[in-house]
Structure formats: structure tokens, C-alpha cells
C-alpha positions as CSV (number, residue, x, y, z in Angstrom):
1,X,251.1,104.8,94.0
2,X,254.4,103.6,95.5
3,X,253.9,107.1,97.9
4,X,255.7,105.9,100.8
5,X,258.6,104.1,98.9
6,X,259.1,107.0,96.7
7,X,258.3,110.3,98.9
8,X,258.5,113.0,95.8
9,X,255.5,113.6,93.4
10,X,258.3,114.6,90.8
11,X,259.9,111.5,91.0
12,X,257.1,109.8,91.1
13,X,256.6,110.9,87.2
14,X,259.8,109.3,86.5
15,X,258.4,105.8,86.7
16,X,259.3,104.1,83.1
17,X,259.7,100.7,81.8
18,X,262.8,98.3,82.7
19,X,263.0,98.7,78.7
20,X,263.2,102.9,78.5
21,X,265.1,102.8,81.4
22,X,267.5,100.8,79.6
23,X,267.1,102.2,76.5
24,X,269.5,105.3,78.6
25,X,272.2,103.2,78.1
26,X,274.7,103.8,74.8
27,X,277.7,102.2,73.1
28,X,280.6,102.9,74.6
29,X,279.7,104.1,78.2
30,X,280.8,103.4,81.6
31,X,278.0,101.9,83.7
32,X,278.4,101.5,87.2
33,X,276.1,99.2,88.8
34,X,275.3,98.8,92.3
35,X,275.5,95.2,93.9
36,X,278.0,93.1,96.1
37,X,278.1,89.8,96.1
38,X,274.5,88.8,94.7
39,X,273.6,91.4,96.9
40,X,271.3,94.7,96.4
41,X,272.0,94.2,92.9
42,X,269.9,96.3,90.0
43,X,267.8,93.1,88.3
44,X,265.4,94.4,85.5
45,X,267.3,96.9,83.9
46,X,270.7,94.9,83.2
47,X,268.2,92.0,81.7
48,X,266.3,94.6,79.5
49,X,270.0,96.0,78.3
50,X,270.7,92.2,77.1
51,X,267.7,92.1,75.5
52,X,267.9,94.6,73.8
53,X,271.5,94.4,72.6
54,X,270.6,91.3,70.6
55,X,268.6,93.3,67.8
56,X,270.9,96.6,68.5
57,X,274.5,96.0,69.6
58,X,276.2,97.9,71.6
59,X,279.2,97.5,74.3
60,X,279.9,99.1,77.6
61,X,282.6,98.7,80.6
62,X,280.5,97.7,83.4
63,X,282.1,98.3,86.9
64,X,280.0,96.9,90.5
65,X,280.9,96.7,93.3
66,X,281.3,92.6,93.4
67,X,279.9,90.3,92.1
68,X,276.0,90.2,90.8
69,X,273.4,87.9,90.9
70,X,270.1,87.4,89.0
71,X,272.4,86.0,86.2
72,X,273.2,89.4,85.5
73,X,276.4,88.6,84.4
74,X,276.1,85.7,82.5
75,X,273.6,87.4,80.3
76,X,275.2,90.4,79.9
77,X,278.2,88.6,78.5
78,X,276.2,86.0,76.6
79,X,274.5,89.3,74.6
80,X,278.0,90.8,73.6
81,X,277.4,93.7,76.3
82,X,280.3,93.4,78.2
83,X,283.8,94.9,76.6
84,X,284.8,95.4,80.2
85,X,284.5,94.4,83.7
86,X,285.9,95.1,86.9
87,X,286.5,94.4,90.0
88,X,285.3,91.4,90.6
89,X,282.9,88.2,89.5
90,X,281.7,84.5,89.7
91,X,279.8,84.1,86.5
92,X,281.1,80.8,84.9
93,X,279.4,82.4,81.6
94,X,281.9,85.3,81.7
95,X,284.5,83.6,83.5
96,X,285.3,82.0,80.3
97,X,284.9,84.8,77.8
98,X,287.6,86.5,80.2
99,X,289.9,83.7,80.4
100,X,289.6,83.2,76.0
101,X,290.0,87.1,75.8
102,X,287.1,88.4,74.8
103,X,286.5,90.7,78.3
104,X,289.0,92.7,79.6
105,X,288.9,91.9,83.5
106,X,290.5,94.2,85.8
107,X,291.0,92.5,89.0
108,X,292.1,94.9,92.1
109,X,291.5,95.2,95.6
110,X,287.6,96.1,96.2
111,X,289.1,99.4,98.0
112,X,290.7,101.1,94.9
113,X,287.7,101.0,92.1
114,X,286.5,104.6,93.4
115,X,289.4,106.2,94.5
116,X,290.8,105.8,91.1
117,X,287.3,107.2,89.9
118,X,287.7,110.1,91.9
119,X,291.4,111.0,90.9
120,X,290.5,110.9,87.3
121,X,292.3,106.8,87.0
122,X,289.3,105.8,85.1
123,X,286.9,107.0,82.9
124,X,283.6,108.6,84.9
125,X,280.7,107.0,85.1
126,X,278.6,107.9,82.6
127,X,275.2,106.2,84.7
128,X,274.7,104.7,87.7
129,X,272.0,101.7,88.0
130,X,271.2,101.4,91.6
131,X,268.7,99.1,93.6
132,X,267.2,101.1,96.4
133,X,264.0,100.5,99.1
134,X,262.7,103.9,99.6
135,X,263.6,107.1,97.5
136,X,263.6,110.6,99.9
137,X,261.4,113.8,98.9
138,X,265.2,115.4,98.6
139,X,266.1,112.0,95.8
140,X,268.3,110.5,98.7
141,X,268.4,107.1,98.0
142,X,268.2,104.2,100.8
143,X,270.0,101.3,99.5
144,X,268.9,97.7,99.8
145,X,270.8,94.7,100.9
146,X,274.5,96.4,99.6
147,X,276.2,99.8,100.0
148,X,279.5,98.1,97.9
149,X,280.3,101.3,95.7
150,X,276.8,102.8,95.1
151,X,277.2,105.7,96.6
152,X,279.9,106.7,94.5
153,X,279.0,105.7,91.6
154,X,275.3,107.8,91.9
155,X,277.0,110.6,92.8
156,X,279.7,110.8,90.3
157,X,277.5,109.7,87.6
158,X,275.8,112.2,85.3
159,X,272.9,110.0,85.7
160,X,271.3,107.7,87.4
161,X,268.9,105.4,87.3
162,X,266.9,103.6,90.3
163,X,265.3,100.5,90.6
164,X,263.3,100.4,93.6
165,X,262.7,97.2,95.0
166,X,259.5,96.8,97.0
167,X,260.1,93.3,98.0
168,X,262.9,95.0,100.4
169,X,261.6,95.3,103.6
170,X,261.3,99.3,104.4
171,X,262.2,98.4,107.6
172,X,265.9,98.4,106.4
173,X,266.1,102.5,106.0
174,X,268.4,103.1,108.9
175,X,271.1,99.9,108.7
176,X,273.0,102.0,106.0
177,X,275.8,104.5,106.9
178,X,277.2,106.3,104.2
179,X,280.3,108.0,104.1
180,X,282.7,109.5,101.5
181,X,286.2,110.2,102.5
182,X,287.7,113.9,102.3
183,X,289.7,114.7,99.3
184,X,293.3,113.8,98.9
185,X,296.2,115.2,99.9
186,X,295.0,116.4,102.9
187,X,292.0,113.5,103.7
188,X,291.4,113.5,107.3
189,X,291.1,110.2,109.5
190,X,288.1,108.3,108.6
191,X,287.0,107.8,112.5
192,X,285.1,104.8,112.5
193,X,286.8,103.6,116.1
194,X,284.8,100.4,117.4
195,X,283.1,98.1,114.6
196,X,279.5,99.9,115.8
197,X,280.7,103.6,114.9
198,X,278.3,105.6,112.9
199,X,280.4,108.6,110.6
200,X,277.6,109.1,107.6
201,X,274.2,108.7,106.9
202,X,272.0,106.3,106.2
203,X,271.5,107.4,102.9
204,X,272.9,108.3,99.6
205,X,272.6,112.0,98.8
206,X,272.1,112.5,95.1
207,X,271.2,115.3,93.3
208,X,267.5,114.6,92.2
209,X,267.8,116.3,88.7
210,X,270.2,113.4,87.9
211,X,267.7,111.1,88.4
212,X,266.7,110.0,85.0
213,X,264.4,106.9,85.6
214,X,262.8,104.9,88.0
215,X,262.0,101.6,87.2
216,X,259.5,99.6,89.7
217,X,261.0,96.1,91.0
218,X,259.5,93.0,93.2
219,X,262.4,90.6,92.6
220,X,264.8,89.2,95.9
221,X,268.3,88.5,95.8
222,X,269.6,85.6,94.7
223,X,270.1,82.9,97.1
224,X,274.0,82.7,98.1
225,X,275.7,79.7,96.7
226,X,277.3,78.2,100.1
227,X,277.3,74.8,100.6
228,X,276.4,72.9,103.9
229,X,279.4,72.2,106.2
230,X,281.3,68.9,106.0
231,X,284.1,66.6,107.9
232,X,286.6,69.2,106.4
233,X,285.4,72.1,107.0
234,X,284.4,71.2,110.5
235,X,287.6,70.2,110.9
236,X,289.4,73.9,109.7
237,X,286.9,75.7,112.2
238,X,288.5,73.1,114.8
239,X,292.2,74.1,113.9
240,X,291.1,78.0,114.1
241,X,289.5,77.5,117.5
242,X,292.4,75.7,119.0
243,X,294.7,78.7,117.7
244,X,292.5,81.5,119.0
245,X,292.5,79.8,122.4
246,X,296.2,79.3,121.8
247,X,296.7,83.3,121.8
248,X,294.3,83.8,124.1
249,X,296.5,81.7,126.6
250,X,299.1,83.4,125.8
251,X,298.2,87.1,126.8
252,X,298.0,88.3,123.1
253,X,293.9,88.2,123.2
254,X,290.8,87.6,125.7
255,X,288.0,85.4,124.7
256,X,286.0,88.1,123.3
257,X,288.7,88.1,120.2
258,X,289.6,91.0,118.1
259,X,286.9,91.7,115.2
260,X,286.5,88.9,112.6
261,X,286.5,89.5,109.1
262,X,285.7,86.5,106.8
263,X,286.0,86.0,103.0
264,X,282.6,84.9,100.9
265,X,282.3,81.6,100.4
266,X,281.4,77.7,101.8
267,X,284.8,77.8,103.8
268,X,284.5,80.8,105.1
269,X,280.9,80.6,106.5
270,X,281.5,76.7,107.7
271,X,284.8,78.3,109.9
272,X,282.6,80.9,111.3
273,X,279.4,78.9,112.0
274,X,282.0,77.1,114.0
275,X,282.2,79.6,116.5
276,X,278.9,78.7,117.1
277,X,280.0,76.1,119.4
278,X,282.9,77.3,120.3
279,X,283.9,79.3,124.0
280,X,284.4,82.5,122.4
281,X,281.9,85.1,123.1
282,X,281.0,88.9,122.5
283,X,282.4,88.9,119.0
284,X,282.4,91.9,116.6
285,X,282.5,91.5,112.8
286,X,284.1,93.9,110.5
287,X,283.7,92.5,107.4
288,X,282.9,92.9,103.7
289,X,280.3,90.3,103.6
290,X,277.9,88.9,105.8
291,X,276.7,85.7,105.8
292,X,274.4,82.9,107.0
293,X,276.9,82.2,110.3
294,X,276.7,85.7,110.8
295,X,272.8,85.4,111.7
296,X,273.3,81.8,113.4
297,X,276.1,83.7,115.5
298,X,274.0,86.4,116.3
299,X,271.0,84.4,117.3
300,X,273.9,81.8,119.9
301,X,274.0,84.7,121.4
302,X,277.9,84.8,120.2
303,X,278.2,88.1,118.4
304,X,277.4,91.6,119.8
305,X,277.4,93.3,116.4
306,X,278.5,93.4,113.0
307,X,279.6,96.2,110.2
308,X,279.9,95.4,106.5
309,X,279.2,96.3,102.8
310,X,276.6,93.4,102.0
311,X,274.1,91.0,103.2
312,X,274.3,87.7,101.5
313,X,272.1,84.3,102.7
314,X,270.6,81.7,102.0
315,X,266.9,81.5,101.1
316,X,266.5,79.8,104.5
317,X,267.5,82.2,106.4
318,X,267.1,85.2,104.4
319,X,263.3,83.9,105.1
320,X,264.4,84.3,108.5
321,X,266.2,87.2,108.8
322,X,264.7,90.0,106.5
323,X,261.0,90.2,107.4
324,X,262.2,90.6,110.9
325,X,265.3,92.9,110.5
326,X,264.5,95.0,113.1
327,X,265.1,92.1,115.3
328,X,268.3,92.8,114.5
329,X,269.2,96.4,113.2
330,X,270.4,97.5,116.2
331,X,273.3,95.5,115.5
332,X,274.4,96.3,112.1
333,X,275.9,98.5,109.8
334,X,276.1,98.2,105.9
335,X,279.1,100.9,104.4
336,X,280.5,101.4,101.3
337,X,282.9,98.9,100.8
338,X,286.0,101.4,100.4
339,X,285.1,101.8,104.3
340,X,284.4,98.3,104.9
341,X,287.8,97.0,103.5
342,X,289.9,100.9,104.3
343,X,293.5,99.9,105.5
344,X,293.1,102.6,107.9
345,X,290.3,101.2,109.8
346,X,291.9,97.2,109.5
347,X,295.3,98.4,110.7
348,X,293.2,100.0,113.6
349,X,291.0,97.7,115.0
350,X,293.2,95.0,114.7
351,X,291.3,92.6,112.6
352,X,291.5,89.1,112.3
353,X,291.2,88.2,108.8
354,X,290.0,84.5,107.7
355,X,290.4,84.5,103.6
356,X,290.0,81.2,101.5
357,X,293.0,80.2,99.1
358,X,293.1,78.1,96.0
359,X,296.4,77.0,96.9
360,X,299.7,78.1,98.7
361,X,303.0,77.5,98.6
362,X,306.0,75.9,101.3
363,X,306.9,79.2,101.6
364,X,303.5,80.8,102.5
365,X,302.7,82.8,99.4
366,X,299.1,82.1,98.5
367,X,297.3,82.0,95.2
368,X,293.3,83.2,95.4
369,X,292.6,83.7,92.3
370,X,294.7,82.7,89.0
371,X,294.2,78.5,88.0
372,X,297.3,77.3,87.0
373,X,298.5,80.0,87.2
374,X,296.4,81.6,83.8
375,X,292.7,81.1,84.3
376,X,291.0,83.6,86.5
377,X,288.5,82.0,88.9
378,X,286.6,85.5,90.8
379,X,289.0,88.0,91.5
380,X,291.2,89.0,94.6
381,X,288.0,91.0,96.1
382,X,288.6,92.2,99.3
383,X,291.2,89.5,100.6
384,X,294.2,91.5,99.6
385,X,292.5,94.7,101.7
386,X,292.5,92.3,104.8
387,X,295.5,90.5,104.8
388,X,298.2,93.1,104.2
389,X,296.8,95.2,107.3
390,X,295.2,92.6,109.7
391,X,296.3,92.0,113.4
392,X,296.3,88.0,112.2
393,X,296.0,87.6,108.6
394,X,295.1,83.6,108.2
395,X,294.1,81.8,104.7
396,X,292.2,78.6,104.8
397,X,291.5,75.9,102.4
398,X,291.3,72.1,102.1
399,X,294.1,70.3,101.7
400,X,293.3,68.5,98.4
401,X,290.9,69.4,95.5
402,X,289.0,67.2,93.2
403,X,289.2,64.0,94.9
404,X,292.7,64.3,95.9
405,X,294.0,65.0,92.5
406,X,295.3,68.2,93.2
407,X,297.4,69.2,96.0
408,X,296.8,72.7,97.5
409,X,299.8,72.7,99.2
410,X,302.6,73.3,96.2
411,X,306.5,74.1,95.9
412,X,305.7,77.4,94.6
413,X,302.5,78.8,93.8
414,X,301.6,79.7,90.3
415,X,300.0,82.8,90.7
416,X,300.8,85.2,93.8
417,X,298.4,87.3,95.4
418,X,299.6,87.9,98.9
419,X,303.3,87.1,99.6
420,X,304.3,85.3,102.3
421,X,305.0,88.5,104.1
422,X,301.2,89.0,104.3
423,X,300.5,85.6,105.8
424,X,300.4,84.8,109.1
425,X,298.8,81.4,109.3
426,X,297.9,78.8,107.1
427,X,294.7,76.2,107.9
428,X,293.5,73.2,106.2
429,X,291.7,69.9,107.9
430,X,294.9,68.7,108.8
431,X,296.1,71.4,110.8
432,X,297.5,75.1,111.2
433,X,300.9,76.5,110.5
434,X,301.6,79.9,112.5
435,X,304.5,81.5,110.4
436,X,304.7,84.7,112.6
437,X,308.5,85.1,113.4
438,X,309.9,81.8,111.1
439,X,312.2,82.8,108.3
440,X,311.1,80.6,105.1
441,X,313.4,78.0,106.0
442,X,311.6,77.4,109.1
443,X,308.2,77.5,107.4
444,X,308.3,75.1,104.9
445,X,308.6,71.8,107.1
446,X,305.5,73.4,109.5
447,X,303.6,73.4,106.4
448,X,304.1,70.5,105.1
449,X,303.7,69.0,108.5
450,X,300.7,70.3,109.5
451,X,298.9,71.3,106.4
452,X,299.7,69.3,103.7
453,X,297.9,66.1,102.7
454,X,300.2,62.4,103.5
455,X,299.6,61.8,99.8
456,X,301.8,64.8,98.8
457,X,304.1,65.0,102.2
458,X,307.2,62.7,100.8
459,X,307.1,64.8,97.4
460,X,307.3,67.9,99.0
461,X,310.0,67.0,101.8
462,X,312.3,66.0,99.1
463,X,311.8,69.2,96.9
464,X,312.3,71.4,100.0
465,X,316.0,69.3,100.9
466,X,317.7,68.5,97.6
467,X,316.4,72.6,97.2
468,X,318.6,73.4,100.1
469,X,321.1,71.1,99.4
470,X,321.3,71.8,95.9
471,X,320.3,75.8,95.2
472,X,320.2,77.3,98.9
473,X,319.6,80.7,99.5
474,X,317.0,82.9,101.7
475,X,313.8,80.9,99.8
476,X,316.0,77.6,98.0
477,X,313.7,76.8,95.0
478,X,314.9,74.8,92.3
479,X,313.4,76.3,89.4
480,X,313.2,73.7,86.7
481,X,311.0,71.6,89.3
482,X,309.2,74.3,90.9
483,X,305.8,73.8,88.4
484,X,306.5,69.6,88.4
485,X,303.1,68.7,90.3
486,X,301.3,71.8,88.1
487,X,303.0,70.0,85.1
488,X,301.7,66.9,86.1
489,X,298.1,68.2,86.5
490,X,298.2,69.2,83.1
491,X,299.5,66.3,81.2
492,X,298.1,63.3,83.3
493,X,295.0,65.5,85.4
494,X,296.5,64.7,88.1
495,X,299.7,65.3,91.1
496,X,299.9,62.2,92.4
């Protein structure tokens, strides 16, 4: 059985149980997991370790590459698995056992996690649980719907464990390309030139005597959790069109663009789907994440081709777009996201990065991650990557939240993420601010202007004069008021 997914006779005699395979796993280990957002995530193993740490305890620090699916997560944490997590997740489960303390979170850019492993930063990985589709005679293994950190992970580990996933189309073997940078000091340049360049292999090379188990799997993704476009939305992937043709008017770009790279989420897919109908054409992705208005781009006959770490849709069009991948595989590359989001390549290619904010400030220092400034929501992920080295770093959200409660447009932001010197422009349904070449001074009125809701306009104005009039400096900020509408939130639940 399972012959042409799994091409060794000795590996073959490795198939086991989710519930041996599982039983691998120890107190106290480091467990790297493959999976990127809900994508080409390990699903029958992590549930049988939850399982089975109900009658027999046991903790571990689980590192991914993003965030999982399958309700991985939420039942790791619900089990008492999880002492640690990193780099990034969107569990509510453990999003509240990390914001009362009971899970250490490390939140970093999604480029470090394995260049820390490999200079000895962390502790190793002690196994590696990875999702594949087909498993070489050699023990390569062809990943699935991700690359994120996989590769690294299997081949630091000292062992590793493989769930092969035959409802993966086999078709896939070939999208992959897997490459591992040189050592430091002396790395050399990681030559990926044009989004389509090929520098690896499609797939992971692992030693096959660190295989320890193979545990067979027929269970898809989970579905992406974007929701359907609306008025606002629509409206932001206006504003971005109406700047792109702005700079395209003005010399800096033609109407082919620079590569796009766009954040995960309902934002960020609505703003690209909206390139749909938009005059741009010949686009090229190099992202972290592909999405559903990758697909609908591709099949406008918009985009040309697209590189990333992950694929993750829809069941709509995942029903779509994975039994006929071939259809399309001539115009993709999956990479391990340390490629995907490398400052090297970004600086480069001269990305335009389009990242979602939970709020940002007059100023233009934005907030992605921290809720009043305590509560983590998911993580920085790859935003951070993107922003500091893109050609046009631009952050998106809607102007108001919950109704018009809360204003996303603030004095000063109560958690930074990317300063203001890592902003270029700042999008919500009202309009854009372009901050390139405005000293703060100049920025705050723009972005109150165009980006702020009327309801919050008058309230803002006056912070920003009687802070010039009355503190001044570079960045005037009056810092007894600078938290009022956060203040507000919290003792009435609402800024107005």
C-alpha cells in the first residue's frame, strides 16, 4: 500500500498509529511543527498528543511556522500541552491563556525563528512533525500546501515524524523549492532575482534514518477564515488603486507594478481581489501567503505568477484550485518562509507591501498586534519583514472598529510595531495618506484628513494643535492625554 506516495519499502514499515507516533513525544521537548497559516499543517498527531496528555501530562515549547489549523492549537492549549509557543497564532483558546500568562508567546518576525535555531539562539529541535504528499525512496520529503519552516525544522531535528496526507493532490510534487541559506559570516547572496527564480529543490532532503514514524492522513486544510468583501473594503482597494495609478503617472512605476506582497487576512484579500477590476496588469506576487484573490487574479488574467510560503483558501475555491493545480503550477512557487519574507530579496525586488493594522497613530507608527496596548491578538508574522525593506511599505485598516466605538486612528498608538519610519502610506475607506518625504508635523493633519473617521476628526485636530502649541518639539505629544480615547474605551467601552 501507499507505494507511490511513499516510494521506500523501509519506510513503508514505519507506518504507525497517530497514537505511537505521538507517543515519540516527551516532557520537556522542543517540537517543531510544520504548518503556515492553516496551511500544510500536521493534523492527527498534534490531536493524539492532546489526547493523550489528559491521562499523562506532559509540556512542550511548540514552534510552527504560523499559525495552524485543525484546532490544533486550541486543543493543545486546552490539554495543558503548550508551555511555549512561537512565532505566531490565531487561536482565541490560546490567545487567552497567553494574554493571562499561562503560555509564554514569543512574537518575532517570521524570518528569525530558524536563523536563531541555527546559531544555537534556541534550544534544537528535539522532533519535527511534518505534513508531506509523497515521501522519496532517498526519505526526501514533498511538502503539502506550506514550506513555512519545515525544512528546517526536519533537518535540524533528531527526529522526525511524517504525516502523509493523501488527500493532497500528488500533482503538487514540483511547486516546492527548497532552499537553505549558506552559513554565516560568510553567507553568500541568496539569488532569487525575479519572483519566478528557482534556487533549491522541490523537496526537503532528510536523512531517512531520522525518520521515526509515519503516520497515514486523509484530512484537508482548514478552510481560511476570510470574510466576503464589503462597502469598506471595496472602498480601501479604491484608495490603493487611485495611488498606484498616481505613481504610475508620475514615472515612479508602469502599470505592470512592482511585486505585491499582501498580509493574511479579510482586508488584505478584499484590497487585492480589487485588482481584479482594476487596469493594472502582468502582476507578480512575492508574498508569504496566498490567498483566494490570488486564484481570482490569476484566472482575470491579471497576474503572471506568484512565489510564497503557503496556500490558504477557501473551501470554494480550494475545490477549485487543488484538483486542478497543474492548471496552474507553472506559475507558482512555495519556499521556506525565511526566503519568502528575506530582507535581501524585499529590498531587491522592490516590493510593494500591503499589511493590515489594528490601529495607527497621527504620527504614522502602527500597532498590528498588542490590544490596548497589553493583549496580544496573532503576532507581528511577517508584516515587520515587509515593511522595513519594501519599495512602498502601506498599512491598511478600517477607520473605525466595533460599530464606530473605537477609533483606529489614535494620538499615539499603544503598542508599536513599525515606526513611522517604516510607513509609507496609510489607507482606510476614507482615503490614503502618502507620508513619503513629510516630517511628522506635516503628517498628522494628512491623516486625520484623509484617514480618520468625521466622528474622531475634531478630537484629534485639537490634540495635535494645543500639542504644538503647548509641548512642541520634532513629534509634539502631550503625554498625560496621549492614552485619553484608550482611557475612554476602557472606562465607558467606548471613544466617542
Amino acid at each position: 500500500m501507499f507505494e507511490d506516495r511513499i516510494q521506500s519499502a523501509e519506510l513503508r514499515q514505519k507506518i504507525v498509529s497517530a497514537e505511537e507516533a505521538a507517543s515519540l513525544v516527551k516532557d520537556g521537548m522542543v517540537v517543531g511543527m510544520s504548518g503556515f497559516t492553516r496551511a500544510g499543517d500536521a493534523k492527527l498527531v498534534p490531536h493524539a498528543m492532546a489526547k493523550r496528555a489528559k491521562k499523562h501530562p506532559f509540556k512542550i515549547t511548540l514552534l510552527t511556522g504560523a499559525s495552524l489549523g485543525y484546532d490544533t492549537d486550541k486543543l493543545l492549549c486546552e490539554a495543558g500541552v503548550l508551555s511555549r509557543r512561537m512565532p505566531f497564532q490565531v487561536d482565541t483558546t490560546l490567545r487567552a491563556a497567553i494574554n493571562r500568562g499561562e503560555v509564554m508567546f514569543i512574537d518575532e518576525h517570521l524570518s528569525e525563528t530558524v536563523e536563531q535555531l541555527r546559531a544555537h539562539q534556541l534550544p534544537p529541535v528535539n522532533i519535527a512533525i511534518i505534513e508531506a504528499a509523497i515521501i522519496h525512496e532517498d526519505g526526501s520529503i514533498v511538502p503539502t500546501t506550506s514550506v513555512g519552516n519545515s525544512a528546517s525544522f526536519a533537518l535540524g531535528a533528531d527526529q522526525v515524524i511524517i504525516e502523509l496526507n493523501t488527500s493532497v493532490n500528488p500533482a503538487i510534487e514540483g511547486i516546492h523549492d527548497i532552499y537553505i541559506p549558506s552559513p554565516r559570516p560568510n553567507r553568500k547572496p541568496v539569488e532569487v532575482l525575479e519572483p519566478d527564480t528557482r534556487i533549491g529543490t522541490t523537496s526537503i532532503k532528510v536523512d531517512k534514518n531520522k525518520i521515526a514514524a509515519i503516520v497515514i492522513s486523509d484530512v484537508q486544510d482548514s478552510p481560511s477564515l476570510i470574510l466576503p468583501a464589503d462597502d469598506a473594503t471595496n472602498a480601501i482597494a479604491r484608495h490603493l488603486t487611485e495611488f498606484f495609478l498616481k505613481e504610475v503617472d508620475q514615472g515612479r512605476m508602469d502599470m505592470t507594478l512592482s511585486p505585491i506582497q499582501a498580509g493574511i487576512g479579510t482586508i488584505a484579500n478584499a484590497v487585492l481581489t480589487g485588482f481584479v477590476d482594476s487596469p493594472f496588469h502582468n502582476l507578480r506576487m512575492y508574498s508569504e501567503v496566498l490567498q483566494d484573490s490570488t486564484f481570482e487574479l490569476f484566472d482575470a488574467g491579471k497576474l503572471d505568477f506568484a512565489s510564497a510560503s503557503s496556500i490558504t483558501l477557501s473551501d470554494k475555491c480550494a475545490a477549485r484550485v487543488f484538483p486542478n493545480i497543474e492548471h496552474y503550477k507553472d506559475r507558482l512557487i512555495l519556499r521556506p518562509q525565511e526566503i519568502s519574507n528575506l530582507p535581501e530579496i524585499i529590498r531587491r525586488l522592490g516590493i510593494i507591501a500591503i499589511n493590515t493594522a489594528l490601529e495607527f497613530d497621527i504620527y504614522g507608527n502602527v500597532n498590528s498586534t498588542h490590544v490596548g496596548g497589553t493583549h496580544m491578538m496573532n503576532g507581528i508574522g511577517g508584516s515587520g519583514d515587509f515593511a522595513r525593506n519594501a519599495y512602498i511599505s502601506v498599512f491598511v485598516t478600517k477607520s473605525v472598529a466595533k460599530g464606530g466605538k473605537i477609533s483606529s486612528v489614535v494620538p499615539m498608538v499603544a503598542h508599536v510595531d513599525h515606526t513611522e519610519h517604516d510607513v509609507d502610506v496609510l489607507v482606510t475607506e476614507l482615503g490614503y495618506a502618502d507620508l513619503r518625504g513629510l516630517a511628522p508635523r506635516e503628517r498628522a493633519p494628512l491623516i486625520i484628513e484623509k484617514c480618520a473617521h468625521p466622528d474622531y476628526r475634531d478630537v484629534l485636530r485639537d490634540y495635535f494643535d494645543r500639542a504644538c502649541k503647548t509641548v512642541g518639539g520634532q513629534t509634539p505629544h502631550i503625554l498625560d492625554e496621549a492614552f485619553g480615547l484608550h482611557r475612554k474605551l476602557k472606562t465607558t467601552g467606548s471613544m466617542l
